[in-house]
VOGU-3710 file (C-alpha; in Angstrom, 3 decimals, decimal comma):
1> xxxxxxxxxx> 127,415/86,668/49,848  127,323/89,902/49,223  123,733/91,264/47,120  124,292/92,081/43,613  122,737/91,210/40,433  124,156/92,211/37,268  121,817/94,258/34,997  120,315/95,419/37,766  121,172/98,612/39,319  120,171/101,066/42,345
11> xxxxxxxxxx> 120,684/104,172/44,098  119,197/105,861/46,750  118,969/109,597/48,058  117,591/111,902/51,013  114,666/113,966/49,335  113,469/114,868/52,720  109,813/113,959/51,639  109,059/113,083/55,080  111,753/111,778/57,177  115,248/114,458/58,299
21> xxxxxxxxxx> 118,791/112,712/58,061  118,255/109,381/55,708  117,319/108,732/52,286  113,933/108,141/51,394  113,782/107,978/47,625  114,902/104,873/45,672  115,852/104,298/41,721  116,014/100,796/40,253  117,165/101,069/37,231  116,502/97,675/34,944
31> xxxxxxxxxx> 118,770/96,377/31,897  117,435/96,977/28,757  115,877/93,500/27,069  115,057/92,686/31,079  111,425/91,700/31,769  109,010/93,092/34,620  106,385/91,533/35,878  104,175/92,536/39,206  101,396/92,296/41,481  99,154/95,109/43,283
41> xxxxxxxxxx> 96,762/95,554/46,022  93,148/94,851/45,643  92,311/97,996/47,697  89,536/99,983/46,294  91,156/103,209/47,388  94,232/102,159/46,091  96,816/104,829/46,081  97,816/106,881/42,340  101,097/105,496/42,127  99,456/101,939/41,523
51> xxxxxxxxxx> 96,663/102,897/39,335  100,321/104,331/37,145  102,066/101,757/37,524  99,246/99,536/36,206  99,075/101,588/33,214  102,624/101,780/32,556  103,245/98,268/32,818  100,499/97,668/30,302  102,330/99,291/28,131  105,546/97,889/27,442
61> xxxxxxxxxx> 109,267/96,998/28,607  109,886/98,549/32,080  113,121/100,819/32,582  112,842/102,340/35,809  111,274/101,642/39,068  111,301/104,832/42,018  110,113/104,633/45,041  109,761/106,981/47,600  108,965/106,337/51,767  106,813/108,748/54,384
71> xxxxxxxxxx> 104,255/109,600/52,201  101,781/106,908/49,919  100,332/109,326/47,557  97,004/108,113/48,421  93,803/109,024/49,111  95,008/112,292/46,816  92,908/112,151/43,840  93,248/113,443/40,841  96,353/115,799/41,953  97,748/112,154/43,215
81> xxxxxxxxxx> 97,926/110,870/39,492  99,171/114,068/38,371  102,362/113,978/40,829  102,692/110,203/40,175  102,898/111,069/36,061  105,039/114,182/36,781  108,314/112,383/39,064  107,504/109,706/36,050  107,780/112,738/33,261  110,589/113,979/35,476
91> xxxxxxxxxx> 112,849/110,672/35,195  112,512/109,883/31,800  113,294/113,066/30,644  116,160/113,053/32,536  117,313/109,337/31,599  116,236/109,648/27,896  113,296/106,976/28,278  109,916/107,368/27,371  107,748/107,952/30,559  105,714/104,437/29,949
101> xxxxxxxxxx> 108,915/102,839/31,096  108,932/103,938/34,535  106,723/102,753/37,269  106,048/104,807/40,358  105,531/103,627/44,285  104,923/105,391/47,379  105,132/104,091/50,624  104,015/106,213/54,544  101,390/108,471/55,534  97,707/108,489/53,599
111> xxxxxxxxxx> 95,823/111,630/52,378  98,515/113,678/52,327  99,359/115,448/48,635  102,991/114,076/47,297  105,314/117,056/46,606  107,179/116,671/43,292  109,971/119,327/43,661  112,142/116,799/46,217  112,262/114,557/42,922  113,292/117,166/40,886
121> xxxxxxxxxx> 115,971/117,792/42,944  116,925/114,197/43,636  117,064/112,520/40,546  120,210/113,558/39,210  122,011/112,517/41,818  120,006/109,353/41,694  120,692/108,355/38,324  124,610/109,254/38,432  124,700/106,910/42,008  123,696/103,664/40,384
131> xxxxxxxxxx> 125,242/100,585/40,729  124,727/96,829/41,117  125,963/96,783/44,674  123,356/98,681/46,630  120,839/96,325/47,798  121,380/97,230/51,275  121,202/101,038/50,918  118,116/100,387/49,251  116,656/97,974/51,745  116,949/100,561/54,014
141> xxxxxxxxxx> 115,856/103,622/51,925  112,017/101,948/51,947  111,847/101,925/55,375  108,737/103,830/57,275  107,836/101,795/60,668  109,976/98,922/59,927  112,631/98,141/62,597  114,953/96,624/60,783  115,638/96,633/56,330  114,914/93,321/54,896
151> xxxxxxxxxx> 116,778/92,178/52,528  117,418/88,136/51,428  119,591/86,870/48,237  119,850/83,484/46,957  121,617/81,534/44,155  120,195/78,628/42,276  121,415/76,070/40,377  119,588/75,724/36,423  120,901/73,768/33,356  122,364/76,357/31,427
161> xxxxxxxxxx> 124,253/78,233/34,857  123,587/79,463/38,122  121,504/82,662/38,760  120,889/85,252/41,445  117,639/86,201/43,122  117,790/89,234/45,337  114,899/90,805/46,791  113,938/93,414/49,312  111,183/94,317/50,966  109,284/96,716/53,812
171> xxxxxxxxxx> 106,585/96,200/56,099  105,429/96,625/59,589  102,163/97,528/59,936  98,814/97,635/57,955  100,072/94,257/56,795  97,411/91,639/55,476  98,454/91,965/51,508  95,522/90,668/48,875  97,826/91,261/45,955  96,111/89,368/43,038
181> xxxxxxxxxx> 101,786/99,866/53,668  104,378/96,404/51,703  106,141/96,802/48,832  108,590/93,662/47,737  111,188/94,053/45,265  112,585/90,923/43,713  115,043/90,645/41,014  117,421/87,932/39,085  119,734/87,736/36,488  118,383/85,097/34,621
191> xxxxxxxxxx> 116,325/85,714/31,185  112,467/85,146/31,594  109,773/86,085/29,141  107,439/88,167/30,871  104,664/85,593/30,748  106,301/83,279/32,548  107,887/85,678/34,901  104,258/86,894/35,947  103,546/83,437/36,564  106,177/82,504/38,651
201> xxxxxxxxxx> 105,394/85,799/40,907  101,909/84,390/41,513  102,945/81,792/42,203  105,564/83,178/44,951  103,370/85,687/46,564  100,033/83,186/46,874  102,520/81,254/49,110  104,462/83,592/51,030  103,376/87,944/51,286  99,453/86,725/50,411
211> xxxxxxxxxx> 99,808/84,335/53,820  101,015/86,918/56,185  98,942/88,926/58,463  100,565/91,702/61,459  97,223/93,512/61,773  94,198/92,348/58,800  94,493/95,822/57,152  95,794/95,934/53,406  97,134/98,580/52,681  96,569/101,327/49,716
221> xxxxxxxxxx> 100,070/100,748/48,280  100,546/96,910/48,767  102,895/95,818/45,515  105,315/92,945/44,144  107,733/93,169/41,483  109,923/91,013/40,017  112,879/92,037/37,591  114,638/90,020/35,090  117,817/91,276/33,599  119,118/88,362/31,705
231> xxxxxxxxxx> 122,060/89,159/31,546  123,415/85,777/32,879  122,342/84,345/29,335  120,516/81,516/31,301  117,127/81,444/29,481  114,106/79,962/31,154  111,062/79,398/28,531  107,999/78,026/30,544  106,951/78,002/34,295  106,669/74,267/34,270
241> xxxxxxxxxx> 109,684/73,498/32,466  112,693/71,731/35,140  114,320/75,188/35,229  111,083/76,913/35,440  110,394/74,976/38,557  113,678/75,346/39,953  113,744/78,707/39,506  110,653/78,437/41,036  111,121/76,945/43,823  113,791/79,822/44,498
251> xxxxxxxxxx> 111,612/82,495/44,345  109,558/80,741/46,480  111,747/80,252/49,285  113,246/83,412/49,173  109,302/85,552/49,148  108,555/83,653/51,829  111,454/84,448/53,853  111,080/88,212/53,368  107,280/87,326/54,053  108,492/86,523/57,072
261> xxxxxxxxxx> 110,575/89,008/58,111  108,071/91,459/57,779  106,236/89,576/60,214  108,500/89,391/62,384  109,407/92,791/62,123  105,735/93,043/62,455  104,509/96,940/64,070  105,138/96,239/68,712  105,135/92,005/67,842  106,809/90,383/70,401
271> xxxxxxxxxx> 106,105/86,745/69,125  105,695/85,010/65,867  102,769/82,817/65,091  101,784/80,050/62,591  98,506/79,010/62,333  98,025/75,723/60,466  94,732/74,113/59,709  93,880/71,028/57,661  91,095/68,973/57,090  89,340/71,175/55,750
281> xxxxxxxxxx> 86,536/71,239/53,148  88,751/73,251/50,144  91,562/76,335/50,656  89,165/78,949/50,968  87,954/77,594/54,256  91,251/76,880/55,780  92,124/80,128/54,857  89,068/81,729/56,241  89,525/80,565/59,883  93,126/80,940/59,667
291> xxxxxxxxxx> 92,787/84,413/59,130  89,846/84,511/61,887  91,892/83,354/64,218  94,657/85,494/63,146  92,570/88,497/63,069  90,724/88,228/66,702  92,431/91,096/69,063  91,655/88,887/71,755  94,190/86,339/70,299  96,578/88,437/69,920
301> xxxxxxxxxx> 96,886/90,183/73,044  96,521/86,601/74,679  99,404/86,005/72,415  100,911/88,735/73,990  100,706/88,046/77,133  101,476/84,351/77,281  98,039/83,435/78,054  97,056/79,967/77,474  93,101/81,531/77,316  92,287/78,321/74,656
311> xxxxxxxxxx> 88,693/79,354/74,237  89,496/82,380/72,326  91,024/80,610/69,419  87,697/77,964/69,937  85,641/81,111/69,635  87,345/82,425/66,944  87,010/79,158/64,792  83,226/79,067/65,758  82,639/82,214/64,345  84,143/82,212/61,079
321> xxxxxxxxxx> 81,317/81,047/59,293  81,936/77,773/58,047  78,900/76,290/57,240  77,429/73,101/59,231  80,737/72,770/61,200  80,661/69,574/63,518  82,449/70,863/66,481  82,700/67,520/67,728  85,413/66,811/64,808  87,459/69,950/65,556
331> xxxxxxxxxx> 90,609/69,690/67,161  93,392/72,191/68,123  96,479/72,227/69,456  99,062/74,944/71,190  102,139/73,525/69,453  101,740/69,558/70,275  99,821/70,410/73,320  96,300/69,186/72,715  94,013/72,052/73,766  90,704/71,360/72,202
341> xxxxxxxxxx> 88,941/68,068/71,275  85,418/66,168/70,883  83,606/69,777/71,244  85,289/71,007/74,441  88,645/71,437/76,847  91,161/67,895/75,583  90,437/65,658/78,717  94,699/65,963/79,002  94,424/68,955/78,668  96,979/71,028/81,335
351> xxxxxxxxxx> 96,838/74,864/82,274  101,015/74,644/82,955  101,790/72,612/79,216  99,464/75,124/77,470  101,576/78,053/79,561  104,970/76,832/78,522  104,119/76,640/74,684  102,737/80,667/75,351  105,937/81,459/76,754  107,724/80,505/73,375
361> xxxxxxxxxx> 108,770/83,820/71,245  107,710/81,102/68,229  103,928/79,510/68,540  102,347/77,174/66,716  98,396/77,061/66,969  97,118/73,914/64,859  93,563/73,848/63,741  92,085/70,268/62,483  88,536/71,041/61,261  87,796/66,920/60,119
371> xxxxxxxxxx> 86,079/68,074/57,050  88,234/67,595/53,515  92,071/67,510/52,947  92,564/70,950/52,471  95,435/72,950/54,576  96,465/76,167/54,725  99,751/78,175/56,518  99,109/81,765/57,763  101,804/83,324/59,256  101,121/86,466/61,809
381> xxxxxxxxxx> 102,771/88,212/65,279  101,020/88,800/68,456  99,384/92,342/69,436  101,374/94,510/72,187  101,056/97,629/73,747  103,681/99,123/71,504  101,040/98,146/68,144  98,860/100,673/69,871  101,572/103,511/70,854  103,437/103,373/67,632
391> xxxxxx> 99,944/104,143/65,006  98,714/106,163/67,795  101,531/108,575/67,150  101,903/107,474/63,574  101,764/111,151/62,285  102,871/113,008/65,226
//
């Protein structure tokens, strides 16, 4: 099925902001009566072209979204905001929109000042190239580390019609997104009020790109936006309505398998890893030593290199600071090999059925903490010499 949605429109271009020989700047334009909602980091030092957005969005109807890759505008300052309000100033006056109605996002290299003359330059040819049909052009265009462009579109079924959700996203490394270097554009032709569109987007992203991890950094620029054109007339009035839920339920799927892509495209990851705990006390603790064990570099290069070395994940859930934890209760397993029970090394325990799960490009570690009823999915990659190479030389 080829990605289109109707009222929504891109085009891409080479500004050369960064990168030779491939575009790097992306326009999304929106139909007008569509709704917007979104989700940012929770970065401190988060970059100028959030701290616009914010504002923009605050504002009123969204028209325009750009986007540029290879440099994140952040870290910059004051002259950050300025170039994030002037390519702003620049589009509208060009597409005859006040300047509210566009948001700004940056994606690449930190600290470095964005230059606002490849905009300039860029943006007619931008706005006369749009159309519904270039998803994939634009999947690419976003593109810094990322191996592959990632790019997922869906259909779902409502009582009033069928709709479209397309969404794209990028992401390789400094991935571990707290969104109350990825950026996730989602859109769909059904009409939404904005209310309920920005809570059908939490609800998404708490599921799927707040429950990844390649590396535990977040990044300056993290951000998730959702589009909705309505221009299939199919209205949907209230998250929790049938529709609502349906439509729901779509989103869902399809975040989490960008979520996932991302992971998988995850910065030198040779392996993809889900680490599932239950029984515990509430979320926040399931989530706390799933992103402990997710986190540990020892882990992860174990991960790496197919080492069954069991006592690293048992450290790793030791020290995550649960409070009062009965080690005795804790169990975990390497897929459905039983690896840790009753405090120590599972009496079946064997060094060759904990090797074959490790040789899996897929792993499953399972965490039972025999505390409450609470679970928790994390999804993250393992950590190869290639990680290290690739940011190494990140800005040579």
């Amino acid at each position: 099925m080829q990605a289109r949605v109707p009222g929504v429109r891109l085009s891409t271009a080479a500004a050369g902001i960064r990168y030779e020989g491939r575009d790097d700047l992306l326009l999304i334009e929106l139909a007008e009566g569509g709704t917007c909602a979104a989700v940012f980091t929770q970065n401190a030092f988060c970059a100028a072209p959030v701290t616009v957005a914010r504002e923009h969005l605050a504002k009123g109807p969204v028209r325009y979204l750009l986007i540029n890759a290879g440099n994140a505008n952040a870290g910059t300052g004051s002259s950050g905001l300025r170039a994030a309000r002037e390519t702003c100033r620049l589009l509208a006056g060009m597409a005859g929109c006040a300047m509210s109605r566009v948001l700004p996002f940056s994606t690449g290299v930190i600290g470095e000042d964005l230059p606002v003359d490849p905009f300039a330059q860029s943006v007619p040819a931008l706005l006369s190239g749009l159309a519904e049909d270039n998803w994939a052009s634009a999947a690419a265009a976003i593109m810094t580390t990322d191996t592959v462009p990632k790019l997922v579109t869906h259909q779902v079924g409502l009582s009033g019609g069928v709709v479209t959700l397309t969404g794209i996203a990028k992401g390789s490394g400094m991935i571990c997104p707290d969104m109350a270097t990825m950026l996730a554009y989602v859109a769909t032709d059904a009409e939404v009020p904005q209310a309920v569109l920005q809570a059908l987007l939490q609800q998404a992203v708490a599921g799927s790109f707040n429950a990844i991890s390649v590396d535990g950094d977040t990044s300056t620029n993290d951000a998730c936006v959702l589009l909705a054109s309505g221009s299939s007339a199919v209205r949907v009035d209230a998250a929790d309505s049938a529709d609502g839920r349906r439509l729901g339920d779509g989103l869902n799927t399809l975040c989490s398998e960008l979520a996932e892509r991302i992971v998988r495209d995850g910065e030198g990851a040779t392996k993809l890893v889900r680490i599932r705990v239950a029984s515990a006390a509430d979320r926040d603790e399931a989530r706390t030593v799933a992103y402990t064990v997710a986190h540990s570099p020892l882990v992860k290069t174990a991960l790496f290199a197919s080492d069954p070395n069991w006592g690293r994940i048992l450290a790793a859930v030791g020290r995550s600071g649960i409070g009062e934890l009965d080690i005795a209760r804790v169990r975990i397993w390497l897929g459905d090999v039983a690896i840790v029970s009753g405090g120590g090394r599972d009496p079946e325990y064997t060094e060759a059925a904990g090797q074959a799960v490790m040789r899996d490009s897929e792993i499953l570690i399972r965490i039972d903490l025999g505390r409450g009823a609470a679970t928790t999915e994390l999804l993250t990659c393992d950590l190869s010499y290639d990680y290290v190479k690739i940011n190494a030389e990140y800005r040579s």
